[in-house]
N, C-alpha and C positions, 0 to 999 in steps of 0.2 A: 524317486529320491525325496524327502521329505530336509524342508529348513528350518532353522532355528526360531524364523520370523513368522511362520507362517501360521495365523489366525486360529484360534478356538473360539466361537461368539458363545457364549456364555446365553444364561435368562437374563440378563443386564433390561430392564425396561426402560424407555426415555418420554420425552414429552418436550415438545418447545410451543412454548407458552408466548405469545404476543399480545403486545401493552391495549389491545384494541380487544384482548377475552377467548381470540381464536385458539384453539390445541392444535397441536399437531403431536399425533400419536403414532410411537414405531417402537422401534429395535435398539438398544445404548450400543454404542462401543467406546473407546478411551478412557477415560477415568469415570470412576460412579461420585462424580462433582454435579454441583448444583452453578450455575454462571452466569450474566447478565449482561448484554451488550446490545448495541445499537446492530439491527436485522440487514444485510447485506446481500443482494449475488453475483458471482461472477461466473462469465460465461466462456470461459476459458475450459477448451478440450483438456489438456495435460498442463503441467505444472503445477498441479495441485499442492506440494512441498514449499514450490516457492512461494506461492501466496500465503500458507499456511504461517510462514517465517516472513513475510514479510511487514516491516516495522507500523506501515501504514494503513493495517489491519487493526492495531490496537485498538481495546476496546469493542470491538467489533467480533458477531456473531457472522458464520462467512457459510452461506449457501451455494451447492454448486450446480449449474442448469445442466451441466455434461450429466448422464443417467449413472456411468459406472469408475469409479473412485477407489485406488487405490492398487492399482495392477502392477504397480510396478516397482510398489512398498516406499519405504523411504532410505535417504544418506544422506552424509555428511554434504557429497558434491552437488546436490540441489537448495542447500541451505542460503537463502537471503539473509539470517542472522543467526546469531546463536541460540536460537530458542523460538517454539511455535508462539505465536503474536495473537492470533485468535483470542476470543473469550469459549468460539464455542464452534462447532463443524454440522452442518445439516447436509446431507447426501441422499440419492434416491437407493441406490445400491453401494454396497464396498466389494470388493476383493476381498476374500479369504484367504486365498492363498498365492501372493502376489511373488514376482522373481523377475529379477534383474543383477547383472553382475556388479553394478553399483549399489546394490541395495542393503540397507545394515536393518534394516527392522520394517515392520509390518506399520502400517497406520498407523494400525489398533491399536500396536504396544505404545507409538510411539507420542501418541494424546495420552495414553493412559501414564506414560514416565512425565511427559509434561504438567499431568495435572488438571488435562482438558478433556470435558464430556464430547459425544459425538452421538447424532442422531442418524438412522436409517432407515429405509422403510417405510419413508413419508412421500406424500408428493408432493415432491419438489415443483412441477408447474403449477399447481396451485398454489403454495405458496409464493414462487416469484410472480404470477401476475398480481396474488394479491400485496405486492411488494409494488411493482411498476403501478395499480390502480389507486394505492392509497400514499406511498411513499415509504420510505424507510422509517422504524419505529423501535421501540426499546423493543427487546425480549427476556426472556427467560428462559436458558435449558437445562432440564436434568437430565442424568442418565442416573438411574436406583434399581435397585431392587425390592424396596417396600414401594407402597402406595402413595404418592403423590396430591400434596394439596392445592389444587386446580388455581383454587381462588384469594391463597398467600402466595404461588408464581406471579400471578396477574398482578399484585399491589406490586413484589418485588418489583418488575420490568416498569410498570409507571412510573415508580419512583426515578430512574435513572432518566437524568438530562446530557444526551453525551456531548450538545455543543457547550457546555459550561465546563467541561470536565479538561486540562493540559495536559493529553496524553503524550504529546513532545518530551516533557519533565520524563514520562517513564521508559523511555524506548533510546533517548540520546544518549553517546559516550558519554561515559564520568569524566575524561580526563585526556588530554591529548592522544592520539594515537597515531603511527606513523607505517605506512605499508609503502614498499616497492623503493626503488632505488631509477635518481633519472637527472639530467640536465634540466628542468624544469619544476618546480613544484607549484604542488594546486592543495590552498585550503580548502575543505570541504567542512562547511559549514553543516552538522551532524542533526538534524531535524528526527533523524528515524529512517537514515540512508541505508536502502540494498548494499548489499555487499557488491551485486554486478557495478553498480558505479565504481566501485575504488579499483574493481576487475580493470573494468574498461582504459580509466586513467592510467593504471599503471600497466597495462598489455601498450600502450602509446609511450613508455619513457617520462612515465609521470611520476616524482615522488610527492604522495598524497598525505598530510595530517589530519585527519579527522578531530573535529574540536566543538566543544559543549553548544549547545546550541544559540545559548543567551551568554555566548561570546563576544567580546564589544569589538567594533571597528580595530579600536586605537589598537584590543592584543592580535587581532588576526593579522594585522600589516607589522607588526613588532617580527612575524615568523618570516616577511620579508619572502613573500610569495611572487611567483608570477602572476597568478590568476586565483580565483577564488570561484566552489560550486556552491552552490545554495542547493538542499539536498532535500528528497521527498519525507512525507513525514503523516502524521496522525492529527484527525482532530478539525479543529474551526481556528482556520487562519487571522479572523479575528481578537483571538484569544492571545497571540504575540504581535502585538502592537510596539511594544519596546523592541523587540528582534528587529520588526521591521525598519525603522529608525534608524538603526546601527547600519543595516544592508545599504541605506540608502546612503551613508556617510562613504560608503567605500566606490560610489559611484564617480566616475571621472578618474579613481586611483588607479586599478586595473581592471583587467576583463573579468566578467560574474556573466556564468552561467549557470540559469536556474532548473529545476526539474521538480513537478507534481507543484507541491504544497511550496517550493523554493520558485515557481514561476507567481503563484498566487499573493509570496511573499513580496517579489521584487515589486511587482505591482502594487502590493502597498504601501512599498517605500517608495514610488513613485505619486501618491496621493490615490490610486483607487480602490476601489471597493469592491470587497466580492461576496458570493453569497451561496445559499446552500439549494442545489439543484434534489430534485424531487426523490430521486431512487439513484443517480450519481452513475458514473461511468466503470465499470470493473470489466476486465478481457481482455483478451488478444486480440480481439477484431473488428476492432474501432474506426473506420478509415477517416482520415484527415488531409485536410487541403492547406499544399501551400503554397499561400497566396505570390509569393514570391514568383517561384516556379511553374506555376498550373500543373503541378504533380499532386499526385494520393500517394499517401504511405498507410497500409495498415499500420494497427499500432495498438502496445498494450497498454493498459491505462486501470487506476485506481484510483478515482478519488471522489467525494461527495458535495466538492464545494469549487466555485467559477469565478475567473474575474467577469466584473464588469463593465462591458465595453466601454459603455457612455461616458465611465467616471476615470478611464484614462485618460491623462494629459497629454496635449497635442505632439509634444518629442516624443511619445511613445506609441508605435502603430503596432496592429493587428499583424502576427502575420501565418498563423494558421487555424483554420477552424475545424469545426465539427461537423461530419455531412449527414447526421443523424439529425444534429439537432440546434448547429449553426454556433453554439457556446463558442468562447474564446479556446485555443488549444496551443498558444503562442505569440509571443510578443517580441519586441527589440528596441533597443532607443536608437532615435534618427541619427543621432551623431557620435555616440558612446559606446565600445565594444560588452553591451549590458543587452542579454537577449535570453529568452524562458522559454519551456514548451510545458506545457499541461500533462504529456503521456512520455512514457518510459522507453526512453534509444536506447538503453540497455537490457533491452527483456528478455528473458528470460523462460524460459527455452524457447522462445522467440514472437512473432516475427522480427528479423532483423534491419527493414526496412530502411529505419534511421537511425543506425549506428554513427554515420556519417557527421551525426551532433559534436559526437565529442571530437571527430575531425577539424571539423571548423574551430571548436573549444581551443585547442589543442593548437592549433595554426596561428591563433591572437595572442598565446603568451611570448 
């Protein structure tokens, strides 16, 4: 039986090109787009759709260490947002001819409707150690079919600085939005939130507003919430120094719980400081300690940037970390229902280790 979705690889040639002069030479698939983004991988087996869509990719060229990609095509029902987030997809192998009864399109098709190049046929562990050896760095990927100028790739990828860049601005609601119906309501402060959050809230009897990022204090408490999330997002948290101000105004009003770039946040509306980790955290298989409980949770995690410890202030403790690499993974304040986690209780397709966050969430409104 033959499907609608099902792959034809074309001579499409690619090349992804890093800001440091290296090529990497394969096979195109998705769009014959030229693209530039900060170099990335995640080491996530499946989910590949959701990372792909998800918000906190932006800007971001997305590597995958798993060898084979795309078996299973893609749909609507693995989408984190409405649209692939990527600048650009590096894989060792794909799927030609992928099938699932949830499946509405191929990869292939589905970068190429996007507007997003895809590379195959490369090696991938070579390029990720030399990602973990030097750090994350601009790129440049094409997929063409004429020949390629090696050494206007190279200047393109230089040129991009992607902690200078407010990817937040491109990935956040326009304008209020509201899902699910409940005795409860929770602002969600809109950074470049997964969709699984507003899942999550509203599978609990949550009704959720999603609302602009660089939304002030004074209008988020006007919607006369129970509780407010601070939501994951794209980019150098430095870069919203004014958001973070606002977050810090709503502290002592109601409960705020944070997630990803919204725990990084809180943390600097509490005065500290955070900074950009070397080749950053992406995967399903991160385990984390909470110091709380002397539990491990696997756990999925995206992000390039950490608080830091030292420059938390004394009402604000530690309370999970990283057993790879000791990083902050979680925070709370001593006396205020205002607590963060660095990695993702909603993940998507899973582990679902700490779903249990939005329980607690959920229990302080």
């Amino acid at each position: 039986m033959q499907y609608p979705w099902v792959c034809v690889f074309t001579e499409k040639k690619a090349v992804l090109v890093l800001s440091d002069g290296s090529a990497f030479f394969g096979k195109g698939f998705g769009a014959l787009e030229r693209r530039v983004g900060e170099i990335v991988f995640t080491t996530n087996m499946a989910g590949y759709e959701e990372s792909l869509t998800d918000p906190s990719y932006a800007g971001q060229i997305l590597v995958s260490t798993y060898p084979l990609i795309g078996n299973y095509g893609t749909g609507p029902a693995w989408r984190e947002s409405d649209r692939i987030q990527v600048e650009g997809y590096a894989v060792r192998e794909i799927c030609a001819a992928p099938w699932h009864e949830k499946s509405a399109s191929s990869l292939d098709k589905a970068l190429a409707e996007a507007g997003i190049p895809g590379i195959f046929g490369i090696d991938t562990r070579e390029l990720v150690r030399k990602i973990r050896d030097f750090g994350v760095m601009p790129a440049c990927l094409s997929a063409y079919e004429k020949e390629e100028d090696i050494a206007e790739l190279v200047s393109i990828a230089r040129e991009l600085d992607y902690s200078k860049i407010n990817f937040v601005e491109r990935v956040s609601v326009g304008e209020a939005k509201c899902y699910g119906e409940g005795s409860k309501k929770v602002v969600l402060l809109d950074f470049g939130a997964k969709m699984g959050i507003i899942r999550e809230l509203v599978k609990r009897g949550c009704e959720v507003v999603a609302v602009p990022f660089n939304t002030s204090a004074e209008e988020v408490l006007s919607f006369e919430p129970d509780g407010v999330l601070v939501s994951n997002g794209p980019g150098d948290p430095a870069l919203l120094s004014k958001e973070s101000s606002e977050i810090g105004k709503l502290f002592g009003k109601l409960p705020l719980f944070g997630i990803c770039l919204g725990n990084q946040l809180i943390a600097q509306a509490a005065g500290a400081r955070t900074y950009k980790l070397k080749f950053g955290h992406r995967g399903g298989n991160h385990p984390v300690l909470d110091l709380r409980m002397g539990r491990v949770a696997i756990t999925t995690q995206n992000h390039g940037y950490a608080v830091d410890e030292k420059t938390l202030p004394p009402l604000f403790r530690v309370t999970h970390t990283n057993l790879i690499d000791g990083t902050v993974e979680g925070i709370a304040h001593a006396e205020l229902p205002v607590f963060a986690v660095q990695y993702h209780p909603e993940a998507r397709p899973g582990p679902h280790d700490s779903k249990y966050l939005f329980d607690d969430f959920v229990a302080m409104l």
